[in-house]
C-alpha positions as CSV (number, residue, x, y, z in Angstrom):
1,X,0.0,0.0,0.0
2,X,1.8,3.5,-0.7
3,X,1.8,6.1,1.1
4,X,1.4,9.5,-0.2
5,X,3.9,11.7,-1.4
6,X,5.7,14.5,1.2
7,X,3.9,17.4,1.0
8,X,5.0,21.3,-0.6
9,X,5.6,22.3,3.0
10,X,7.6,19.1,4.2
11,X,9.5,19.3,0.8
12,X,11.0,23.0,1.1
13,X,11.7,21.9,5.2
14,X,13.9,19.0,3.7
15,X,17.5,19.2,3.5
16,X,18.9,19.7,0.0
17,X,21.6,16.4,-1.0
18,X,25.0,17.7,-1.8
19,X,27.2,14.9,-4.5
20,X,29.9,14.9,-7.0
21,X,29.0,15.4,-10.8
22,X,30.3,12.4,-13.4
23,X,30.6,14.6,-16.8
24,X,28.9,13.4,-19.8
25,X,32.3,12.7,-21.9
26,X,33.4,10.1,-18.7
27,X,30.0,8.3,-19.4
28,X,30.4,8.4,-23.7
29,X,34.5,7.2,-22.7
30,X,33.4,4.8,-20.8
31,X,35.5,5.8,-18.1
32,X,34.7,5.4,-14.6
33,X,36.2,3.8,-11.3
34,X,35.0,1.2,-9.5
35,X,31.0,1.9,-8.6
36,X,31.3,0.0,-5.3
37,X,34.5,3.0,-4.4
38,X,32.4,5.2,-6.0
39,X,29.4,4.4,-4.4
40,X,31.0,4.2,-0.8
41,X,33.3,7.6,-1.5
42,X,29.7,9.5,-1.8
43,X,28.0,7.6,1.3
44,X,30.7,8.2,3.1
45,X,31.3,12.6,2.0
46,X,27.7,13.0,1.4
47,X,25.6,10.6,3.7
48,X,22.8,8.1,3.1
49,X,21.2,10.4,0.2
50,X,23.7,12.2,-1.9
51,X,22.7,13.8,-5.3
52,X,25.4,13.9,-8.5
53,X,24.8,13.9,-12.5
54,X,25.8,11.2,-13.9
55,X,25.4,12.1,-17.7
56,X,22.3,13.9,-18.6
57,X,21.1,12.1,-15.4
58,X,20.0,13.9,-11.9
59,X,20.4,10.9,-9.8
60,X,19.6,10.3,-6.3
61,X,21.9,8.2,-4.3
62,X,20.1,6.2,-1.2
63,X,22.2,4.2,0.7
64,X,20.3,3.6,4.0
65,X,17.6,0.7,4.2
66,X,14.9,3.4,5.6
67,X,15.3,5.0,1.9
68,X,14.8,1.9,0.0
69,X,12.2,1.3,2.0
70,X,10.3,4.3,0.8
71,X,11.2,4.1,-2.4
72,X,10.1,0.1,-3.0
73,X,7.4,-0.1,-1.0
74,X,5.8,2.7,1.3
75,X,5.8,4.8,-1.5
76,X,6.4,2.7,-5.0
77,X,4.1,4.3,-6.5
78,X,5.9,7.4,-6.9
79,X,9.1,5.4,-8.4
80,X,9.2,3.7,-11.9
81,X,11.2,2.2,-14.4
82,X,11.1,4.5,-17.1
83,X,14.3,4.7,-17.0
84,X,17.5,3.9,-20.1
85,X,18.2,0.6,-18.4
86,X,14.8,-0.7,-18.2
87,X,14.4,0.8,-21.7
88,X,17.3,-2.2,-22.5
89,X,15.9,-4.7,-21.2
90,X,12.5,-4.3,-22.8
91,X,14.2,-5.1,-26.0
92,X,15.6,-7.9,-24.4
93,X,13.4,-9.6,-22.3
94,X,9.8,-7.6,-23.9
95,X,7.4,-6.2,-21.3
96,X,7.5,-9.5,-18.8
97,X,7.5,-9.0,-14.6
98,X,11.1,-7.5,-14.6
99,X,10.1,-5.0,-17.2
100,X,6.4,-4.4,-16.8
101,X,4.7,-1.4,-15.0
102,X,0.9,-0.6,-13.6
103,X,-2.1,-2.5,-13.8
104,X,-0.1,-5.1,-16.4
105,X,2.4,-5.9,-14.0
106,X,-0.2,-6.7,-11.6
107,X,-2.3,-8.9,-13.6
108,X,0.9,-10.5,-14.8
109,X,2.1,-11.1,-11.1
110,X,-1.2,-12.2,-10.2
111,X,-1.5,-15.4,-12.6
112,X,2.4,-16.0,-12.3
113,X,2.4,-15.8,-8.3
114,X,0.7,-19.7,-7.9
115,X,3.3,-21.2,-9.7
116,X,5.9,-20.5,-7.2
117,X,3.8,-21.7,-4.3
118,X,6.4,-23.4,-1.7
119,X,5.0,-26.9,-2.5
120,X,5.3,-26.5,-5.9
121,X,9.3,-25.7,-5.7
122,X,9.7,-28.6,-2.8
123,X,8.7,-31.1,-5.8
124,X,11.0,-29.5,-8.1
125,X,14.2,-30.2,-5.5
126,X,15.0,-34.0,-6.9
127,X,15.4,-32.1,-10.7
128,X,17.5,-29.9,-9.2
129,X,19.4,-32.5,-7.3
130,X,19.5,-34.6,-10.3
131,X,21.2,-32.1,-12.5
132,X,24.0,-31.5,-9.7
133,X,24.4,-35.1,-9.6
134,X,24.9,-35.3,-13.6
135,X,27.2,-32.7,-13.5
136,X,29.2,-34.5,-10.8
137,X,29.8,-37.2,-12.8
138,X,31.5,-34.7,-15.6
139,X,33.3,-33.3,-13.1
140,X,35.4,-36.8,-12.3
141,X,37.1,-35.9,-16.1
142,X,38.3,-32.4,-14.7
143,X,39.6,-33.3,-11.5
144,X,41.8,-36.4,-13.3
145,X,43.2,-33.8,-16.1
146,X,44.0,-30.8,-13.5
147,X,43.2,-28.2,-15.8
148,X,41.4,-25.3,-15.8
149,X,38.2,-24.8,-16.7
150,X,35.2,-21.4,-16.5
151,X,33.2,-22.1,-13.3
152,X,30.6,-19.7,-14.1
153,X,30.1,-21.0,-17.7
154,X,29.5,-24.6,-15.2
155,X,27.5,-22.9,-13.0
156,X,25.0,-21.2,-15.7
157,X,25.2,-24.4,-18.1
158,X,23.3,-26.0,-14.3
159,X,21.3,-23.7,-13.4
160,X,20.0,-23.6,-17.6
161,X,18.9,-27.0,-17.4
162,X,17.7,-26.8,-13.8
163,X,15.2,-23.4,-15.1
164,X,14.3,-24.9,-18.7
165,X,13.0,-28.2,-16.6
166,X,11.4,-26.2,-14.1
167,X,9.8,-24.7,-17.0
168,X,9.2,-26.2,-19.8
169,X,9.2,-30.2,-18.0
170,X,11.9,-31.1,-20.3
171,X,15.8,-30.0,-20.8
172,X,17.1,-28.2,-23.7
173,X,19.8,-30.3,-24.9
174,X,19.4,-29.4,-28.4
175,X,18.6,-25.8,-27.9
176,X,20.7,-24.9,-24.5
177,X,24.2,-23.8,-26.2
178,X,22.5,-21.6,-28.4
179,X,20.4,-20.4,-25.4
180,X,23.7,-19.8,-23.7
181,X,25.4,-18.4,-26.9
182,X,22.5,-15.4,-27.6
183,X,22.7,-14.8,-23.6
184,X,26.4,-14.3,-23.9
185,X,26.1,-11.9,-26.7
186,X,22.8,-10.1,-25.3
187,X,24.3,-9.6,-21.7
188,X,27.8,-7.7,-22.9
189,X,26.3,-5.6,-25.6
190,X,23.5,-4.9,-22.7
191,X,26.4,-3.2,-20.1
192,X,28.7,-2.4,-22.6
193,X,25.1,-0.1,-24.3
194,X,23.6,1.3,-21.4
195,X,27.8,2.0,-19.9
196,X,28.4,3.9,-22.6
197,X,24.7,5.8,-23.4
198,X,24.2,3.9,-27.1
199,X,20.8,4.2,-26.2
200,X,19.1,4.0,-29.6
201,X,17.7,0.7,-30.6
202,X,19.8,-1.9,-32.5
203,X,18.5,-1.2,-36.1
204,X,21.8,0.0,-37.8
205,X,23.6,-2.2,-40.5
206,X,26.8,-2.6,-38.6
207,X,27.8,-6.4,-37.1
208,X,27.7,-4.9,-33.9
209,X,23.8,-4.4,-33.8
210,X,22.9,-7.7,-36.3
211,X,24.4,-10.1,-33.9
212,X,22.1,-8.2,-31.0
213,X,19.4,-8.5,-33.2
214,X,20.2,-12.3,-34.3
215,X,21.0,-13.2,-30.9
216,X,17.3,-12.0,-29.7
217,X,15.4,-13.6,-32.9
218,X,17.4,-16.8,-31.6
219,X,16.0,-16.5,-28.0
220,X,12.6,-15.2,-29.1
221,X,12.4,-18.1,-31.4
222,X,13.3,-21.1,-29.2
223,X,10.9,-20.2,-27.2
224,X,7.8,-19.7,-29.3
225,X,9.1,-23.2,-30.8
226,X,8.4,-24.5,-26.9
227,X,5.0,-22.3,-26.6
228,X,3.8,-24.7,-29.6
229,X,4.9,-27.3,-28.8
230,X,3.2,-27.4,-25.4
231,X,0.1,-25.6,-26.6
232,X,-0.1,-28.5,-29.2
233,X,0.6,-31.2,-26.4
234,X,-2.1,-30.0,-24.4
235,X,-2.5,-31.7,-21.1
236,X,-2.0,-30.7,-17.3
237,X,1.9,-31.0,-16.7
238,X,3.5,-29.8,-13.6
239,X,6.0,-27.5,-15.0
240,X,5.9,-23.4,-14.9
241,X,4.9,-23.0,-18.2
242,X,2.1,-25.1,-18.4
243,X,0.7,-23.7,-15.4
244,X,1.3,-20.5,-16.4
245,X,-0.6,-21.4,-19.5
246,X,-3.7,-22.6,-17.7
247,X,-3.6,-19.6,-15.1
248,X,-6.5,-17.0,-15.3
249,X,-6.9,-14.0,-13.9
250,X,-9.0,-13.4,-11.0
251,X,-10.6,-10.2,-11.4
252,X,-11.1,-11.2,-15.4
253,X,-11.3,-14.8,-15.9
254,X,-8.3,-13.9,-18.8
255,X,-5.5,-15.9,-19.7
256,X,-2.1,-15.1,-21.0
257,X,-1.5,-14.5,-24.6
258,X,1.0,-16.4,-26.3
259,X,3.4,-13.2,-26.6
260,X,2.9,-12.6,-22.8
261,X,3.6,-16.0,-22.1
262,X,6.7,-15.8,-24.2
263,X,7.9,-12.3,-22.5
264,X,7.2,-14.0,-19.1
265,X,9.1,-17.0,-20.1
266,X,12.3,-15.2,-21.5
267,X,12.5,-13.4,-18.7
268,X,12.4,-16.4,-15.9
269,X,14.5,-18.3,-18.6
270,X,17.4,-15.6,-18.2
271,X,17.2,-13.9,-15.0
272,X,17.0,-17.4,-13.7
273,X,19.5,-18.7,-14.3
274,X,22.3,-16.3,-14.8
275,X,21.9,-14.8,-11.1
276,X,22.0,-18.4,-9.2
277,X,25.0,-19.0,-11.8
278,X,26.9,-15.8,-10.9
279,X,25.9,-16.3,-6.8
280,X,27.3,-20.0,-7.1
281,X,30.1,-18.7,-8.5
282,X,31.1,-16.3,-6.3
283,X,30.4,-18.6,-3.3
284,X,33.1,-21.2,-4.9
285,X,35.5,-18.4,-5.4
286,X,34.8,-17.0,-1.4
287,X,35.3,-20.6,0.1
288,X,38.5,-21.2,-1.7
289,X,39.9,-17.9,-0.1
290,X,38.4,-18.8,2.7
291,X,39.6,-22.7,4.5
292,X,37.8,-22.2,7.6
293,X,34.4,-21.7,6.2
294,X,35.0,-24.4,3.6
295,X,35.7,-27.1,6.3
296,X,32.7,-25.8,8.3
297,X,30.7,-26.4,5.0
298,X,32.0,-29.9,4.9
299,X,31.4,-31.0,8.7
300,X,27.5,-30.0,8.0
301,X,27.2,-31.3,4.7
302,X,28.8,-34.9,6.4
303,X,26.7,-34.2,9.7
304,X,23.5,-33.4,7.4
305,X,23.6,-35.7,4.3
306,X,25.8,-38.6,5.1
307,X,27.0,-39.0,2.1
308,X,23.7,-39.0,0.6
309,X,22.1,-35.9,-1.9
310,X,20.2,-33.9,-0.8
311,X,16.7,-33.2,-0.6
312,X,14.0,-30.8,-0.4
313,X,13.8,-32.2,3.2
314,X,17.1,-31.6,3.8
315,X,17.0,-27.8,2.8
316,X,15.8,-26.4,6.4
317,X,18.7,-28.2,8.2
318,X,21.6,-26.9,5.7
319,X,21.6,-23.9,7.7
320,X,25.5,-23.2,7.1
321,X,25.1,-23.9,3.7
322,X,22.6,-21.5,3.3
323,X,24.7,-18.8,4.9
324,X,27.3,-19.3,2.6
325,X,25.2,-18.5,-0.1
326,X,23.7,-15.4,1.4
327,X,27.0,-14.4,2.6
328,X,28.4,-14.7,-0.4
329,X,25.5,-12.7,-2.1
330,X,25.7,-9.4,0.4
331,X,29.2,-9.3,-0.8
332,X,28.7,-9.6,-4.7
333,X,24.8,-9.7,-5.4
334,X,24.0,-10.8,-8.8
335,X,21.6,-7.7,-8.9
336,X,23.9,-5.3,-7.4
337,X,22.2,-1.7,-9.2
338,X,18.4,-0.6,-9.2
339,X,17.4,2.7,-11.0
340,X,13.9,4.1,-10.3
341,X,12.7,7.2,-12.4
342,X,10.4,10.1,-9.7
343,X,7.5,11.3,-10.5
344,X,6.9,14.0,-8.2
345,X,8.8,15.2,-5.8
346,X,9.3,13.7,-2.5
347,X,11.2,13.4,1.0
348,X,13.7,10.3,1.4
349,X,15.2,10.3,4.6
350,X,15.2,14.0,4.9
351,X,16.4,14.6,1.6
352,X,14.2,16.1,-1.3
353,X,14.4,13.9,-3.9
354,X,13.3,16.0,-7.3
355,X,10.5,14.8,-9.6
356,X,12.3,13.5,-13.3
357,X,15.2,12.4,-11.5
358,X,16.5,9.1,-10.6
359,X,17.4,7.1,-7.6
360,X,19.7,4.7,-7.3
361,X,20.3,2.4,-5.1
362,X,22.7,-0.5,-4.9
363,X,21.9,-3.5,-2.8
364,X,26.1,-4.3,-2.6
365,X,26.3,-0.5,-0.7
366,X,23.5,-1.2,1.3
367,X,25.0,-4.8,2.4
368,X,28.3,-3.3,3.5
369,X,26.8,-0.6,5.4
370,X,29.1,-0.4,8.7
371,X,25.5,0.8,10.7
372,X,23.9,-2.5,10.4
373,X,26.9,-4.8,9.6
374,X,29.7,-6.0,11.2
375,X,33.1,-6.5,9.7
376,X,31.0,-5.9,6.5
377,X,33.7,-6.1,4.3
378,X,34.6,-10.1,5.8
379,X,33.0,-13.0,4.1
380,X,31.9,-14.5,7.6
381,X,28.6,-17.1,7.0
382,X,28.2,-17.3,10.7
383,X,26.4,-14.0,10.6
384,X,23.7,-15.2,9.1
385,X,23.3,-18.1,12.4
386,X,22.9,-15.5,14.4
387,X,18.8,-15.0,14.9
388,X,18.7,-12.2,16.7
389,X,21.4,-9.8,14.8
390,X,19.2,-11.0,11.7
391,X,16.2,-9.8,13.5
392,X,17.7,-6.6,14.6
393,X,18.7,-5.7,11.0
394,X,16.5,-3.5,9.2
395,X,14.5,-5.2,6.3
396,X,16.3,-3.4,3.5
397,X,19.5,-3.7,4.7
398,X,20.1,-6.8,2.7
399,X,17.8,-7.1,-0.2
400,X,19.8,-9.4,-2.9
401,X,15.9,-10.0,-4.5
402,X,15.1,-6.4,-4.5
403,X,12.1,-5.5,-2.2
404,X,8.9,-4.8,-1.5
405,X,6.1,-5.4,-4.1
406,X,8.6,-6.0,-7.0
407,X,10.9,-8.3,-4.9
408,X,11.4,-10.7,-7.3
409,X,8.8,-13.5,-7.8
410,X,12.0,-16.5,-8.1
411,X,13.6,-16.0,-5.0
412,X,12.5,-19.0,-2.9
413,X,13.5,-21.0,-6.2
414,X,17.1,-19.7,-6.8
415,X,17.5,-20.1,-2.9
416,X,16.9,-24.0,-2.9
417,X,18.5,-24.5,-6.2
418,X,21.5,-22.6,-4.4
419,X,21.5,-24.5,-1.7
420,X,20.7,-28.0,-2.8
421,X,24.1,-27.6,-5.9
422,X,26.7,-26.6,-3.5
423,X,25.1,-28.9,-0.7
424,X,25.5,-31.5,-3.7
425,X,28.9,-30.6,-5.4
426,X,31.0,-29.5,-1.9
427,X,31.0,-32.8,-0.8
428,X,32.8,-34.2,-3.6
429,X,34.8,-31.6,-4.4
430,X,37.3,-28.5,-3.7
431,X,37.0,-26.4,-6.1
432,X,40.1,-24.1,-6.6
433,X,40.9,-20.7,-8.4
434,X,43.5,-21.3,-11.0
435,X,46.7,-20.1,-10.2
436,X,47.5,-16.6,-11.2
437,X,43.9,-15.9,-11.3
438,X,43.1,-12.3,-9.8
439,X,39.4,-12.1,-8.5
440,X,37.8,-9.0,-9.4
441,X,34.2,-8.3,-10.2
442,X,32.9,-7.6,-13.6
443,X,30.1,-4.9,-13.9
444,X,27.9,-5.9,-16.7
445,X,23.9,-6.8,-16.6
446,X,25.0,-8.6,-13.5
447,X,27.8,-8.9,-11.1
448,X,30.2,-11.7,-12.0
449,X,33.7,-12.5,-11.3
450,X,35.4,-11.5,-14.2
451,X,37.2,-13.7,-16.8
452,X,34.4,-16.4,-16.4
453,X,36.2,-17.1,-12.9
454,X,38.5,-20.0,-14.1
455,X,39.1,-22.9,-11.4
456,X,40.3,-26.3,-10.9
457,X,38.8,-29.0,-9.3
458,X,40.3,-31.1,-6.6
459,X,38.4,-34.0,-4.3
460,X,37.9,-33.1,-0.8
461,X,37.8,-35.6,1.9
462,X,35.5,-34.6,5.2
463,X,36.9,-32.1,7.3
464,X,37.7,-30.2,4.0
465,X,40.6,-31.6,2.9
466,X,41.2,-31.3,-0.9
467,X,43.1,-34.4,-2.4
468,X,43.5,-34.4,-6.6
469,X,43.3,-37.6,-8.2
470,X,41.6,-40.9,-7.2
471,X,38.5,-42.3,-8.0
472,X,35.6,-42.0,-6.4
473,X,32.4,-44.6,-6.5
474,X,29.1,-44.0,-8.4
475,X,26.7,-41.5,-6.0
476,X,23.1,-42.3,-7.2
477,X,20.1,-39.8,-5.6
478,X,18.4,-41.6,-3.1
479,X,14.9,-42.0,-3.8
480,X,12.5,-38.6,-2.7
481,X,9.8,-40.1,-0.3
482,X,6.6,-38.3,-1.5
483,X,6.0,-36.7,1.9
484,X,9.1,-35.1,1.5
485,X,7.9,-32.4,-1.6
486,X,4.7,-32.2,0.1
């Protein structure tokens, strides 16, 4: 429910944001430091709402969870995406939940919202198992040869097949590299477009904009090809799409049409699978760096599972593993930037924040904020086993999903996924960063570790010892009792 904007009086008793300006020929150049230094510098000068250009831009700054607050949910209304980067990804992804404002969001939401009932992902947990499990069995070949290989090309090659099964009740092993192969191209002309302010569409005759445009038709086309296919099927499957299918709308009996189903399914199809692939990704990378949380990982995952995969059962006792995975994304969060164009004017934390400019707000400034986190620049996954400093921490203060209304609709899907590869994969191995190897993020549509992250793989023993070579016996998934996805 919003609340209303601040009034003319409480607007002019507001203080005024002071910043730093980012000149326009920077922006064209391409040339900028480090956001998260950036970001920090102006917190730190300026305070939890600082104002600066950024281009053509008038941006707002928030960096205290009260502001987000306000901005995504006591007052949403008065923030929206019309903004350059939203503008992107609506010729990326067309006008599905991520994209979509208003009364179409809503309805959109509204028939996409049962599908990701709990129960629903529960029963999804063997798949998800399953795929870990295959991808173990590949992973034998790389720990005998030593060499190095891309973890997050691994990570988002899983976390494909686990989505497009979730999905579509079938994997993509005809289509998935040329899923992969559009996404690649689509995601780097994506940062390196909206970096640089080539904001028109990509209609010119140059090889730069045809392989956007053939890398979207690709997409685009794949999955009409599966919105056929299942139309033509018919039936009552289990997976997303065929519930999304059959979903109508409450208020208008109305179902989706097959371009809305198509925008809907792009958009779960991508943004579901890259950010668990870039948060797995940075969790391998944190627990090399880090031995004492990698053998703490190991004692539960012996303590837990036994040897055993795990389950949807098994998901509320992983507590450790879970906090390596939400440690790792306060530190690098897939979704680290979030623009919102205002409307009117309005009052954020004291500040005026002037109608036709922009907030932004970034959820890895807001998770190393020194008011509401401790060491917050230490990967420490005991934090999060602490109940009562989580429950003293104010909602927005970590907010990987985004919050409020638009939190995004995936979350308690990418969180068991999460949870249920590394619980699967850590037990067998030790993943290790190739030698040489400096780890540094890479600012593009999302926050990876750049070069593709490349690793090794070693075994590890229990206690979190890492051994190369060896063998190691065949590791079937138990059977699921039925109970257990209930």
């Amino acid at each position: 429910m919003s609340s209303a904007n601040a009034t003319r009086a409480e607007f002019l008793a507001a203080k005024e944001a002071t910043g730093e300006d980012i000149s326009l020929w920077r922006v064209l150049r391409g040339d900028f430091e480090d956001p998260l230094v950036r970001w920090t510098r102006l917190r730190e000068r300026h305070g939890d709402v600082s104002r600066y250009r950024f281009g053509l831009d008038d941006s707002h700054l928030v960096t205290h969870p009260g502001g987000a607050r306000r901005v995504l949910q006591d007052n949403v209304g008065n923030y929206t995406k019309e903004h350059p980067s939203y503008l992107l990804l609506r010729r990326l992804v067309g006008n599905g939940l991520l994209t979509s404002e208003g009364s179409f969001w809503l309805r959109q939401r509204r028939l996409a919202q049962p599908s990701f009932h709990r129960q629903r992902i529960a029963a999804m947990a063997a798949q998800m198992t399953q795929a870990a499990v295959d991808l173990a069995g590949e992973w034998e070949l790389k720990v005998r040869s030593g060499e190095p290989f891309s973890m997050l090309e691994e990570m988002s090659a899983l976390t494909l097949r686990i989505v497009a099964d979730a999905l579509f009740g079938t994997g993509l092993p005809a289509r998935a590299s040329s899923v992969r192969g559009a996404w690649d191209v689509l995601s780097r002309q994506m940062a390196e477009r909206f970096s640089r302010r080539r904001l028109l569409p990509p209609i010119l005759p140059t090889a730069y904009d045809r392989a956007f445009r053939g890398a979207r038709r690709t997409l685009f086309e794949i999955v009409d090809e599966i919105v056929a296919e299942k139309r033509s099927r018919g039936g009552d499957s289990p997976d997303l799409l065929s519930m999304l299918m059959s979903a109508n709308d409450e208020e208008t009996g109305e179902q989706m049409t097959d371009a809305q189903l198509r925008d809907e399914v792009v958009t779960m199809l991508l943004a579901g699978h890259e950010t668990t692939a870039v948060a797995l990704s940075w969790a391998w990378a944190l627990l090399d760096q880090h031995p004492d949380p990698r053998a703490k990982l190991r004692e539960e995952l012996a303590s837990v599972l036994g040897g055993n995969p795990p389950a949807a059962a098994d998901v509320p006792r992983l507590t450790y593993t879970r906090a390596v995975i939400e440690e790792a994304m306060r530190l690098h969060p897939p979704v680290y930037i979030l623009f919102r164009r205002v409307k009117e004017d309005d009052v954020v934390c004291g500040y005026r924040i002037h109608q036709g400019g922009v907030v932004v707000m970034s959820p890895m400034v807001f998770h190393r904020h020194p008011s509401f986190w401790d060491r917050p620049d230490a990967f420490h996954p005991e934090r999060w086993l602490d109940q009562d400093a989580v429950n003293r921490r104010p909602r927005f203060a970590f907010m990987p999903f985004s919050g409020g209304p638009r939190q995004c609709i995936g979350n308690g899907f990418a969180m068991m996924e999460a949870v249920l590869i590394l619980a699967t994969l850590a037990q067998r191995f030790a993943p290790r960063v190739a030698e040489g190897y400096v780890l540094e993020p890479e600012y593009g549509v999302t926050l990876r570790p750049s070069r593709g992250l490349p690793m090794r793989l070693e075994r590890s023993r229990p206690g979190g010892v890492a051994i190369a070579g060896g063998t190691c016996s065949r590791w079937p998934p138990r059977e699921v009792p039925a109970n257990e996805t209930q």
